[in-house]
KEVEXMAR-104625 format. One line per field, with one value per residue (C-alpha): x, z, y. Coordinates in steps of 0.001 Angstrom, whole numbers, padded with zeros to 6 digits. Each point is the difference from the previous one (the first is absolute). Example, Ala and Ser with C-alpha at 12.3 -4.5 7.8 and 13.67 -1.06 7.14 Angstrom:
xx <- (012300/001370)
zz <- (007800/-000660)
yy <- (-004500/003440)
END
This chain:
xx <- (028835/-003090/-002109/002600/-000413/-003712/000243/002527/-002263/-002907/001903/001487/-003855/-001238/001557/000030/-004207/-000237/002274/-002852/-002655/001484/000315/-003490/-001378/002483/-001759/-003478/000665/001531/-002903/-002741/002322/-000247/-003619/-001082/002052/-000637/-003928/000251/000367/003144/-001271/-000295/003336/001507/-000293/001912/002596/001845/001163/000637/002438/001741/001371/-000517/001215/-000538/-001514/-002854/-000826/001250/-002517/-002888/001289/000604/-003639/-001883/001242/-000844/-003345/-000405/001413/002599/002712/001935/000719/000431/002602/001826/-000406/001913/002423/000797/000526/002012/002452/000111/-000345/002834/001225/-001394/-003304/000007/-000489/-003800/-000459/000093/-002329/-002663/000971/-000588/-003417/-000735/000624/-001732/-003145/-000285/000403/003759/001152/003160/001366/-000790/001974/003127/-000722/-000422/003297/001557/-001152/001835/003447/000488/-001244/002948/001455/-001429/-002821/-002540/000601/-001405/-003084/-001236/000801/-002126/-002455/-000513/-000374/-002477/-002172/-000513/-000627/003133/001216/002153/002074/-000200/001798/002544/000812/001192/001387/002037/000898/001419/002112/001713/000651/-003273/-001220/-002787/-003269/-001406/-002972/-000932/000742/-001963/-003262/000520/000048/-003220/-001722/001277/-001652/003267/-000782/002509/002617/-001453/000567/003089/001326/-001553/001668/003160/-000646/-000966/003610/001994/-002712/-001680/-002235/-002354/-001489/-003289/-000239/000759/-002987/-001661/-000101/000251/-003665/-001021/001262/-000117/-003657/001414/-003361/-001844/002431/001665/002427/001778/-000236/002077/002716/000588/000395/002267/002465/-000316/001063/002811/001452/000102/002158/002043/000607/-000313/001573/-002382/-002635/-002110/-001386/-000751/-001982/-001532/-000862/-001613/-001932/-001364/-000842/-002273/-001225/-001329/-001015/002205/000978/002068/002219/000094/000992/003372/001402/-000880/001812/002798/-000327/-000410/003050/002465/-001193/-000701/-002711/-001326/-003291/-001473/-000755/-000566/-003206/-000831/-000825/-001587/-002683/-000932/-000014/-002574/-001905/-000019/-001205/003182/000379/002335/002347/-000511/000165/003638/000829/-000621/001379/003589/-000098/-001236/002956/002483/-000548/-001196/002635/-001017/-002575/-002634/-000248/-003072/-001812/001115/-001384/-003366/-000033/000278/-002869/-002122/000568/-000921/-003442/-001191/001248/-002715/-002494/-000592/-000684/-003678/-001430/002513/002474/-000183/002864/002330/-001004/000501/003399/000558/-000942/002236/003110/-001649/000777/003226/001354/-001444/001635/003495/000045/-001922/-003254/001892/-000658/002110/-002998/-002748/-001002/000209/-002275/-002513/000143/-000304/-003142/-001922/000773/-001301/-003182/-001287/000816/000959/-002639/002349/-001436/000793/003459/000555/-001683/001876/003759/-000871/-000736/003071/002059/-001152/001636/003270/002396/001335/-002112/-000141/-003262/-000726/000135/-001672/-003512/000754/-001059/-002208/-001822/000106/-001055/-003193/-001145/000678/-002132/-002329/000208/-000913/-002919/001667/-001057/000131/003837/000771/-001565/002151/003428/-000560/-000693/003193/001606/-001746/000937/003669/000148/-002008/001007/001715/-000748/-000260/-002476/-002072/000104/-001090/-003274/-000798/-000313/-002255/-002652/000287/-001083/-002558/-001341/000176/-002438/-002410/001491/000233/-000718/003173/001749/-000443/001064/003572/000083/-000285/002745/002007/-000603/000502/003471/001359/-000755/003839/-000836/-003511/-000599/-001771/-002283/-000526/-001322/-002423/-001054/-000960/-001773/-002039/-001451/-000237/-002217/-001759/-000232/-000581/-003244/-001713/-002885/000548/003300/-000430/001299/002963/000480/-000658/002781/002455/-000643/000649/003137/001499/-000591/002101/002493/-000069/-000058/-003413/-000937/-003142/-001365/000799/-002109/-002719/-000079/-000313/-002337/-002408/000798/-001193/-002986/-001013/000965/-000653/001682/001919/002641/002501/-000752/003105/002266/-001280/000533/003696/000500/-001250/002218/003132/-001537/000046/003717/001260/-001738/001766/-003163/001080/-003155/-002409/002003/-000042/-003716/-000398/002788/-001958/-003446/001523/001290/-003480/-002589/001834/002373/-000649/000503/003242/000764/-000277/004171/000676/-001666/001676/002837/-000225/-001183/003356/001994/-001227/-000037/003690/002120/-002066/-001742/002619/-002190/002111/-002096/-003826/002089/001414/-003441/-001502/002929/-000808/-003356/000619/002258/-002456/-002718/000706/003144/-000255/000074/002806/001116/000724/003901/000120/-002042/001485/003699/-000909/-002472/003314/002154/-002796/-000488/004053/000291/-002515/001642/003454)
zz <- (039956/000277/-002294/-002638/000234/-000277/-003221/-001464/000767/-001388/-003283/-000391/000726/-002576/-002720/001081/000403/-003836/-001212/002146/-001496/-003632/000380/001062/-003104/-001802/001187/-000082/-003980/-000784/002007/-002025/-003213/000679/001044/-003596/-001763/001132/-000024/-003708/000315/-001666/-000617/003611/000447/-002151/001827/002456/-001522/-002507/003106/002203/-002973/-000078/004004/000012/-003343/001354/-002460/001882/-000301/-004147/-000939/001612/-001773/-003418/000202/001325/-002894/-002661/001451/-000997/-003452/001344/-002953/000328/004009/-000160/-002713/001992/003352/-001861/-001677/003409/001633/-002382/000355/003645/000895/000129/-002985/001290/-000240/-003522/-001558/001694/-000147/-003249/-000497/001470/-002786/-002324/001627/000242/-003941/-000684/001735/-002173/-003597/000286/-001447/-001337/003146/001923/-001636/000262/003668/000249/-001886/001993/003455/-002063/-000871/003500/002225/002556/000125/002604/000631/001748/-002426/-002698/001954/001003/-003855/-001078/002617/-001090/-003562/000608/002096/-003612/-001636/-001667/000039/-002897/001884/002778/-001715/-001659/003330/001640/-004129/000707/004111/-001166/-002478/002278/002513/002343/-000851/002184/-001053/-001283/002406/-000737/-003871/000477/001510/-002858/-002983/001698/-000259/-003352/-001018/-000375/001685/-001184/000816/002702/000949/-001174/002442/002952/-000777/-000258/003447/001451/-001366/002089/002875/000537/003201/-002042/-001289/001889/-001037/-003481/000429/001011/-002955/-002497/000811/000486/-003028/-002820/001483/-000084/000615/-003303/-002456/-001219/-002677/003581/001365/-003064/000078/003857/-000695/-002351/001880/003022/-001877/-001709/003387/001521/-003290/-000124/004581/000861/003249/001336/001815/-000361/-003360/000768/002660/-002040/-002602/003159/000161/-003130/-000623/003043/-000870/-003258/002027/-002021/003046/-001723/-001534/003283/001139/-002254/001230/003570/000126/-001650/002880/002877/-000817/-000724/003322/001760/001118/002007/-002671/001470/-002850/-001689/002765/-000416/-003613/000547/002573/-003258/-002351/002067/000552/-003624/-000588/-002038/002521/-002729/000594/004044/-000142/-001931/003127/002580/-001157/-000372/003681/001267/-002250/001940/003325/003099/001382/-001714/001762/-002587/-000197/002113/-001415/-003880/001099/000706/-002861/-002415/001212/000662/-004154/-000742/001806/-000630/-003790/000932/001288/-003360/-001810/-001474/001239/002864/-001308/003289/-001384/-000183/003703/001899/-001880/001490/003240/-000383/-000004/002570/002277/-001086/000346/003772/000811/-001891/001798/003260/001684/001253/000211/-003051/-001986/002483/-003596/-001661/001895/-000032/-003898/000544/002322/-002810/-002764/002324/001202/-002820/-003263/000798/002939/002990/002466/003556/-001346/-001114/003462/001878/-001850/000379/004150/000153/-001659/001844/003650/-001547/002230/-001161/-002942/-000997/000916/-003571/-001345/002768/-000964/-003160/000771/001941/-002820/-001781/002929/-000221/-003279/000285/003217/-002580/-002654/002560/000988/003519/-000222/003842/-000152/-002470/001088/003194/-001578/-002175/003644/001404/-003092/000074/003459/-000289/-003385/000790/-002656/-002136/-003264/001558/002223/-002747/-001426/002392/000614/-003490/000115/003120/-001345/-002560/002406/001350/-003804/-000800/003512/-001572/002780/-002234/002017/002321/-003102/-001375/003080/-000261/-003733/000397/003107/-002797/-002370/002976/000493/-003045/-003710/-000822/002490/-000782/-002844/-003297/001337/003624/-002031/-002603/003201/000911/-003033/000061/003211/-000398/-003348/001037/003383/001806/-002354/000389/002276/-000682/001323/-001413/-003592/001667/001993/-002535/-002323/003114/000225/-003522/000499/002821/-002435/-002795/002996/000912/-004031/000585/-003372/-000682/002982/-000153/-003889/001868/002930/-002646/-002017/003221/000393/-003555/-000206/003235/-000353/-003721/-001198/003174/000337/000337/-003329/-001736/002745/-000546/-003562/000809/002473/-002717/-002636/002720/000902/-003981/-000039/002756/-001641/-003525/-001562/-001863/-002332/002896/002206/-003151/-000083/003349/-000150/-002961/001689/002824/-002430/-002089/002708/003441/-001849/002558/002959/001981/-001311/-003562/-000096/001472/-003490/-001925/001776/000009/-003558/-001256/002181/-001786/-003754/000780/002004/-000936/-003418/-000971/-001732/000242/-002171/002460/002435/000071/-001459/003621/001964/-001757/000680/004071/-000376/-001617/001969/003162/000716/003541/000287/002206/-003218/-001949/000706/-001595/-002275/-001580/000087/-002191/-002143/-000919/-000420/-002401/-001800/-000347/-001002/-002984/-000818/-000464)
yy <- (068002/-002034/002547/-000342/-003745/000365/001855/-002309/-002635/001537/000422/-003574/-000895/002085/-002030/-003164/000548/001052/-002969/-002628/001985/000228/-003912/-000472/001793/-002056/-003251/001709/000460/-003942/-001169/001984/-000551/-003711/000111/001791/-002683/-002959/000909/000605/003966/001324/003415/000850/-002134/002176/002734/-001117/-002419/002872/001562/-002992/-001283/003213/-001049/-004212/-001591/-003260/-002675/-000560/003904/-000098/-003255/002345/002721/-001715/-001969/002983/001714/-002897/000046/003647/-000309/002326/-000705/003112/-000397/-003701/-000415/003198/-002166/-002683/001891/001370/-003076/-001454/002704/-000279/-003775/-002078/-002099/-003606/001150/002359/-003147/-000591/004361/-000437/-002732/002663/002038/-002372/-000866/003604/000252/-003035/001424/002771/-001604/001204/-003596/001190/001567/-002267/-002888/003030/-000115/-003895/-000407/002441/-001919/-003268/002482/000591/-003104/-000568/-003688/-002283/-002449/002364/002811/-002025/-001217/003020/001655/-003380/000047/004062/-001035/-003218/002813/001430/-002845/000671/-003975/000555/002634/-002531/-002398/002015/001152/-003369/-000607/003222/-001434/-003425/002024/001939/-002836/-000563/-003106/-002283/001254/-003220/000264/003901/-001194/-003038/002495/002789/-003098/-000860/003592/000273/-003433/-001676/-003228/-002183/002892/-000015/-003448/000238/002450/-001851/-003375/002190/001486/-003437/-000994/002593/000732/-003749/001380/002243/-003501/001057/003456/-001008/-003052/002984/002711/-003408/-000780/003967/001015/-002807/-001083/-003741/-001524/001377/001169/-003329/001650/001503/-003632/-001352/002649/-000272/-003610/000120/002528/-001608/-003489/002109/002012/-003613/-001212/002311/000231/-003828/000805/002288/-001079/002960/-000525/-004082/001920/001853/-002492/-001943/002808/000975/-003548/000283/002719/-001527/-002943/-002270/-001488/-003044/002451/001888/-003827/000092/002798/-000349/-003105/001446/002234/-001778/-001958/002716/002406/-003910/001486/-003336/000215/003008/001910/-002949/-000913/003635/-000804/-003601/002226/002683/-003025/-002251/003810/000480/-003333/-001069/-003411/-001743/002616/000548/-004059/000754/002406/-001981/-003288/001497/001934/-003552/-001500/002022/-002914/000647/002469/002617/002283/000029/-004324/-000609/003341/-001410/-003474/001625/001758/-002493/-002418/003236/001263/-003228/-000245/003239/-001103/-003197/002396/001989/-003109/-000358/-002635/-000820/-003110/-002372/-001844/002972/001189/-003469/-000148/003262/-001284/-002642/002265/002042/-003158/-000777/003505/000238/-003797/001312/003464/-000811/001925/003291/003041/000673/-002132/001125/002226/-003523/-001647/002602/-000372/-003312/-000015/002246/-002551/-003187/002413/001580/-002237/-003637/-000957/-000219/002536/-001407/-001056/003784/000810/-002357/001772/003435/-000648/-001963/002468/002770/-001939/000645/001856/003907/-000245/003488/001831/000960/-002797/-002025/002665/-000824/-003482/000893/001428/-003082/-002030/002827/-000724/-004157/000588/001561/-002399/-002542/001377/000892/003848/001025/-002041/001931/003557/-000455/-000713/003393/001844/-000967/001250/003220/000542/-000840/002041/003344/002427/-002277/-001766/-003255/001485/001439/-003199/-001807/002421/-000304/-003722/000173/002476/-002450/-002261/002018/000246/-003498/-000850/002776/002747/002880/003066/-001744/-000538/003342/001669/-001887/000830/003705/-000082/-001256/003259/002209/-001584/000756/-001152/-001454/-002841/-001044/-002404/000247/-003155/002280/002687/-002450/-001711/003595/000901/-003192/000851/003252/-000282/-003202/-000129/003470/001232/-003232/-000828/-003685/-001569/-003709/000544/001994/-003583/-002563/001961/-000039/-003654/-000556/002178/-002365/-003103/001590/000975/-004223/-001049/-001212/001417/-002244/000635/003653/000362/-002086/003217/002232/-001466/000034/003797/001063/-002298/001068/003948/000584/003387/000344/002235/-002385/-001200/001472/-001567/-003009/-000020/001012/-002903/-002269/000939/-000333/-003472/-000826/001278/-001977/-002855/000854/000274/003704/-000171/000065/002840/002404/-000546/000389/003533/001081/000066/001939/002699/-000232/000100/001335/002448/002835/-002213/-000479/-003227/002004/-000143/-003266/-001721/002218/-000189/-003980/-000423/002170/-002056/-003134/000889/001508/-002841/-002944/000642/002334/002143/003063/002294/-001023/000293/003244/001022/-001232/001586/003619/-000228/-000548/002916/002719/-001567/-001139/002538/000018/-003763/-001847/-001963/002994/000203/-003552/000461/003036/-001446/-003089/002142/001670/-002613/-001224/002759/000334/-003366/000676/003219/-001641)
END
């Protein structure tokens, strides 16, 4: 009995070993197969694949098939590949199988057939939402868009409807924008929470920023979707934000109003909007913002941040006029003092005061008052850490301005203590190698500047890095440290609106060092002196011999930089100016005013087109 059972054993085993070993082969081939293919191969894949078909007719195994075979200019196998499949594959995918056909007609001049086989793949799509897709999808691989679209035509006949968003994206490639916008605000009326998305492929696709013809016909969509929905919030929102994106922030203004008051939304989006106004520069319109949150009384949770707001627009408003208008700023003052009686010294207005303190410092002669605030404010219980540094800061450069350097160095210490990795912190270490600078420290100074670039270059600040560069071109390759001084002396006077004693400093530094290095920066402070001053003439003499004389210097893109600023918001001499911003584009590309430079350089040369 138990040699019988050996030999049936042995012949069950027998078998069973050539099945493992047939399947072995059978993965030895797919892997070599895929190997051949995917490296570009399909002769030596095709020696495999025929047979492997024959036994695994999965898709994967028919697309290396099918391909290999294009590859080799293999007509007569590949259109009998097809053929095969389409007689053996079930009918929801016949429609796709014979797409291929069509493709593989198309890529051999067979034009005629191939629209048969497309039209046949239309004949027998199946009903249903993902049927059409992938029929579309098949079709757009082609670049056959018109067959796209006569595909989702042919859906929304027979009953499938809801393809505004894959219409919307097909209008697009076919160059139909204002189809294409159509179908979106269509979509946005059934599916409101593709509002992003659609934000999205609006600016991809129509190139929003440059192609004003787009810009016109979004606009006027937009303005008629929100005619004919009223109700729906969706397009207000997205009025908001196509106004915003134009930067016409009062228009933006309307609607988020209109907002705010149908979602009663408390004025958050409505703050949100003040913040890119006043970043923009538009301050009428962040002004507008914050007045009506600060309208809503002090219950609502954005009062005491609205309050700010407003007095802060309006100084930094103060701040850009040339020369300074005392008048305006002790008026300013004035309210200053009657909004911190009316609301009380808080924490809430700790931000307030700190505004405050920086007005009374640094324009209006009032330094141990603005001293004597900022200490007093900072002995206010659960004031919020954050904002106590940011005070701190302030206190810093008052310290500064006062001449109280070692004060001030040891208030920005604490701060970089307490705030480590944080912007506060970087802050903070910026201002004190500024420090170290202004007392004519500059390997110190250096040292803290280039911790700065180590830490990462989001949190370090355009000034960090000039502050840098003057060193490191002035400083490091010279034998003789008091020019470096006398110019860091004159640097702290501009700092403490000393300004006559500051062009006296210099004055000693170029009669005394002739055809110093510094001489380029020192034409640069002079024209920024002159502009502060509001004597324009003088800075665009001073700009112009920067650019003439120190072109390949690094102050080379601050004149130019400076004199396009000045012949485009103040002289409004659009066509100098954008003249001046295209020639710090081609010729100073890597410079950090480039990204500002080349967005008004197009709005310029937009404006002139239309």
């Amino acid at each position: 009995m138990r040699g019988i059972k050996r030999i049936l054993g042995s012949g069950f085993a027998l078998p069973l070993m050539l099945f493992f070993s047939q399947l072995t082969q059978a993965q030895t081939d797919i892997e070599l197969a895929e190997y051949y293919y995917n490296n570009g191969s399909y002769e030596q894949a095709l020696l495999y694949l025929g047979d492997i078909y024959k036994k695994n007719k999965t898709n994967k195994v028919y697309q290396m098939y099918y391909e290999s075979l294009l590859a080799m200019d293999d007509f007569s196998d590949a259109e009998k590949l097809v053929k095969g499949r389409l007689k053996r594959i079930h009918k929801n995918s016949k429609s796709t199988a014979y797409v291929d056909l069509g493709a593989l007609y198309v890529r051999f001049d067979m034009r005629e057939k191939a629209l048969d086989a497309f039209d046949d793949a239309l004949e027998i799509m199946q009903p249903g939402r993902g049927h059409a897709i992938r029929l579309a999808n098949a079709f757009i691989h082609l670049d056959e868009l018109d067959l796209a679209y006569k595909t989702y035509m042919k859906a929304i006949e027979v009953g499938t409807n809801d393809f505004h968003f894959e219409l919307a994206n097909l209008k697009g490639m076919m160059g139909d924008y204002s189809g294409m916008v159509e179908s979106f605000m269509a979509l946005l009326h059934t599916k409101p929470t593709y509002i992003t998305t659609i934000q999205t492929s609006l600016n991809r696709n129509l190139r929003l920023e440059t192609e004003r013809s787009n810009v016109r016909m979004v606009k006027g969509e937009l303005l008629k979707a929100a005619k004919k929905y009223p109700e729906e919030e969706v397009f207000t929102k997205m009025l908001v934000w196509f106004f915003t994106q134009e930067k016409d922030f009062s228009s933006a203004f309307i609607h988020a109003r209109s907002l705010d008051i149908r979602l009663n939304e408390n004025g958050a989006g409505i703050m949100d909007l003040g913040n890119t106004s006043a970043s923009n520069e538009d301050l009428e319109t962040a002004l507008e913002c914050y007045e009506y949150v600060a309208g809503m009384g002090v219950r609502n949770p954005y009062f005491y941040t609205a309050r700010i707001e407003i007095l802060r627009v309006r100084l930094e408003s103060l701040k850009k006029d040339m020369p300074l208008d005392i008048i305006a700023l002790s008026n300013l003052e004035k309210d200053y003092t009657a909004s911190l009686t009316d609301l009380g010294v808080k924490p809430e207005t700790a931000i307030m005061v700190k505004d405050h303190a920086h007005l009374l410092a640094f324009f209006l002669d009032r330094t141990e008052e603005a001293m004597d605030n900022l200490e007093a404010v900072l002995k206010l219980p659960a004031l919020n850490e954050r904002v106590a540094a940011a005070c701190k800061l302030e206190l810093g450069d008052v310290y500064v301005f006062a001449d109280l350097v070692w004060d001030a160095s040891l208030v920005f210490s604490q701060i970089v203590i307490d705030f480590k990795d944080d912007p506060l912190g970087h802050e903070a270490k910026y201002r004190n190698a500024r420090i170290s600078y202004y007392t004519g420290d500059f390997a110190w100074a250096q040292t803290q500047l280039d911790a700065l670039k180590a830490s990462t270059s989001k949190l370090i600040s355009n000034d960090a890095i000039d502050l840098s560069l003057l060193i490191t071109d002035n400083f490091n390759l010279d034998t003789i440290f008091e020019p470096m001084e006398i110019f860091a002396r004159a640097d702290l006077l501009i700092m403490q609106r000393r300004f006559d004693e500051a062009r006296i400093t210099l004055d000693t530094l170029v009669t005394n060092y002739p055809g110093h290095s510094l001489e380029d920066e020192i034409l640069v402070v002079l024209g920024d002196l002159a502009m502060q001053e509001g004597n324009i003439d003088e800075a665009i003499e001073y700009y112009y011999d920067v650019v003439d004389l120190h072109f390949d210097d690094i102050t080379g893109d601050d004149a130019l930089y400076n004199l396009a600023i000045i012949y485009d918001e103040i002289l409004k001499d659009y066509e100098k100016a954008e003249e001046l911003y295209s020639k710090l584009l081609f010729e100073f590309s890597g410079s950090l005013y480039t990204v500002e430079a080349r967005k008004r350089y197009r709005e310029l040369t937009g404006e002139l087109e239309e």
